[in-house]
MIGU-321917 format. One record per residue (C-alpha): x, y, z; residue number from 1. Coordinates in steps of 0.5 Angstrom, whole numbers, always signed. Layout:
# residues N
<rec x="X" y="Y" z="Z" resi="NUM"/>
...
***
This chain:
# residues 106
<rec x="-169" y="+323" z="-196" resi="1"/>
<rec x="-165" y="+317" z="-193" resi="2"/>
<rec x="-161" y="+312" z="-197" resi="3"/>
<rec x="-159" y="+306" z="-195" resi="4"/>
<rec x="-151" y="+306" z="-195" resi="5"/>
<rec x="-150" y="+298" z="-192" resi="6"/>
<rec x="-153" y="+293" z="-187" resi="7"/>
<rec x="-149" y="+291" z="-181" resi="8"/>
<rec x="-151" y="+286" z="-176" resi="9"/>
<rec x="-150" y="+287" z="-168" resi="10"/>
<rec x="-143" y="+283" z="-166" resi="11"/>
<rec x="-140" y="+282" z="-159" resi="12"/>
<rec x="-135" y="+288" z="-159" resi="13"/>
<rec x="-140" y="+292" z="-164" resi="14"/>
<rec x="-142" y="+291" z="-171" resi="15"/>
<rec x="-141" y="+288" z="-178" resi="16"/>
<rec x="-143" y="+288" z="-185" resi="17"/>
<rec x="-142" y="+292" z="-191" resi="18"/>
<rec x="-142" y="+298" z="-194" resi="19"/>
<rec x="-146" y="+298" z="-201" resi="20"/>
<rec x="-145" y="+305" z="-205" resi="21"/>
<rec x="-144" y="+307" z="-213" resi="22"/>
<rec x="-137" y="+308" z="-213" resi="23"/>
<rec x="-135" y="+302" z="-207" resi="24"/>
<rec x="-137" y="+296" z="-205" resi="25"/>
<rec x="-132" y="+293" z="-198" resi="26"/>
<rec x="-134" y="+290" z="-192" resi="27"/>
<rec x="-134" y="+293" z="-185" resi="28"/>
<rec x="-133" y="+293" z="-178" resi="29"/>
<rec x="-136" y="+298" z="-172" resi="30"/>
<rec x="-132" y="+297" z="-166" resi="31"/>
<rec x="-133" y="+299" z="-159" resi="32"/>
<rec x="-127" y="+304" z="-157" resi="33"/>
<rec x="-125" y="+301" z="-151" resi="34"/>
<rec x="-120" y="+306" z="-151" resi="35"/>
<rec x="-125" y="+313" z="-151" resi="36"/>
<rec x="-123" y="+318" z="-145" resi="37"/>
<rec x="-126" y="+324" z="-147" resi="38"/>
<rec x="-134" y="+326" z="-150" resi="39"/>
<rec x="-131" y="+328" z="-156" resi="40"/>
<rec x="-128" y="+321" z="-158" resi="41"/>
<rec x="-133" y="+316" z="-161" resi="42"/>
<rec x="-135" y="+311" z="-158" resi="43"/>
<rec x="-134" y="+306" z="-164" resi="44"/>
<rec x="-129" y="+306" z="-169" resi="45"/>
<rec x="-131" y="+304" z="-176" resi="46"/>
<rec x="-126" y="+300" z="-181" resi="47"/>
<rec x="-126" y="+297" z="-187" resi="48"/>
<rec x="-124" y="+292" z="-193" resi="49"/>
<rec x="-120" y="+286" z="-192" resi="50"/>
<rec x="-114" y="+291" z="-189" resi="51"/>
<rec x="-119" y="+294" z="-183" resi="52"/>
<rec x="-117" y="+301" z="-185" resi="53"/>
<rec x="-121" y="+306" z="-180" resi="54"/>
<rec x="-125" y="+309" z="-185" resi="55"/>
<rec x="-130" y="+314" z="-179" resi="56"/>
<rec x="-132" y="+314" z="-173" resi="57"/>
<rec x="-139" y="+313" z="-169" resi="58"/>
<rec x="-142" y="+316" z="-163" resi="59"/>
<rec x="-149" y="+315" z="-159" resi="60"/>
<rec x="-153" y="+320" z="-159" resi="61"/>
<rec x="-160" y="+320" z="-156" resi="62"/>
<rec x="-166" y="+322" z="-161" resi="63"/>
<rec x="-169" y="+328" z="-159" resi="64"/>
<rec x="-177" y="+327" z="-160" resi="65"/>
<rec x="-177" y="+319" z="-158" resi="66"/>
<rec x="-170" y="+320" z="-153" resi="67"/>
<rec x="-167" y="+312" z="-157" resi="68"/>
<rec x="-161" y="+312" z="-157" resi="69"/>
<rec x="-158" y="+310" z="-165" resi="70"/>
<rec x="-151" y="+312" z="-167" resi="71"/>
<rec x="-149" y="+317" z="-171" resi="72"/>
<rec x="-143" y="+315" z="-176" resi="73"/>
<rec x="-137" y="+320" z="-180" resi="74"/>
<rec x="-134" y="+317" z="-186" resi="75"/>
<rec x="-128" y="+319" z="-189" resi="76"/>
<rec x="-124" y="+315" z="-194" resi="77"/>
<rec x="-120" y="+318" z="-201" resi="78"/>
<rec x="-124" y="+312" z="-204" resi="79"/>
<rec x="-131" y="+315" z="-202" resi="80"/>
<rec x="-129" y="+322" z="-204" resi="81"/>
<rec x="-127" y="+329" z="-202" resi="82"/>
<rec x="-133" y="+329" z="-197" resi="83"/>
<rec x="-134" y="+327" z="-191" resi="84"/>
<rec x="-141" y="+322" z="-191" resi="85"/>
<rec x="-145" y="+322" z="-184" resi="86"/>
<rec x="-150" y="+318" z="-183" resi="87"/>
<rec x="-154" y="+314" z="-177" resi="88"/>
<rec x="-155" y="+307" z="-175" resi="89"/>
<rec x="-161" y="+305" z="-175" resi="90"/>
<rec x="-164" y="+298" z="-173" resi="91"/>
<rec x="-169" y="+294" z="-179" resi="92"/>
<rec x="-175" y="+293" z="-177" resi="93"/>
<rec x="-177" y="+287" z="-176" resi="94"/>
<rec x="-169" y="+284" z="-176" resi="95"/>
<rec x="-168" y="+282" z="-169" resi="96"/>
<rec x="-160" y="+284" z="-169" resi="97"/>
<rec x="-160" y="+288" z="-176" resi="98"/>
<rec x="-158" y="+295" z="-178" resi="99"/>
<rec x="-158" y="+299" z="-184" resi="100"/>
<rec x="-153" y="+305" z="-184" resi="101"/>
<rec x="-157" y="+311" z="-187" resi="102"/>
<rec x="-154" y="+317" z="-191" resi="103"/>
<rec x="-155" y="+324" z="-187" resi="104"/>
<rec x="-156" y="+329" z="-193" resi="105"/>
<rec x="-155" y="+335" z="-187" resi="106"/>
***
C-alpha cells in the first residue's frame, strides 16, 4: 500500500511542492546536488520549511521491471519522528510536470 506524503512540481534546478503528513505540514524543495562526486552521494538534496533545513536525500534509480528512471528519497527530521521515511518520486499521470512523493512501507 502506498500513501501519498506530498506533491511536487518539476523546477529548473529540481522539485517544489509540499509535504503534507499527520504530524507536519512544510513546503519543500528537491534540488539537484551539483556538488555530488562520488555514487553514494544523492543526487538531490531535499529541504524544507521557510528555513531550507536539509531534511533528506534523493537518488535515482532505475526501476528493474520497466528500467524508468524515478527517485528514490530518504527523510529524517526530529519532526517527522525517530525514523527514517523512505519513499519514491513519482510522476501523476495525466500532470505533465507533477510528482507525488510515495511513502515505501519497506
Amino acid at each position: 500500500m502506498a500513501n501519498a506524503l506530498g506533491y511536487v512540481s518539476e523546477t529548473k534546478n529540481g522539485f517544489e511542492g509540499s509535504l503534507a503528513m499527520m504530524n507536519l505540514a512544510a513546503a519543500i524543495r528537491l534540488d539537484k546536488n551539483t556538488e555530488k562526486e562520488m555514487d553514494g552521494q544523492p543526487d538531490y538534496r531535499i529541504f524544507a520549511g521557510e528555513t531550507s533545513t536539509e531534511i533528506g536525500g534523493g537518488w535515482v534509480r532505475k526501476a528493474k521491471n520497466t528500467g524508468r528512471e524515478y527517485i528514490s528519497i530518504t527523510l529524517a527530521d526530529p519532526q517527522i519522528g525517530p525514523r527514517r521515511i523512505y519513499a519514491n518520486l513519482a510522476p501523476v499521470k495525466g500532470k505533465e510536470g507533477r510528482h507525488v512523493i510515495l511513502w515505501n512501507p519497506s
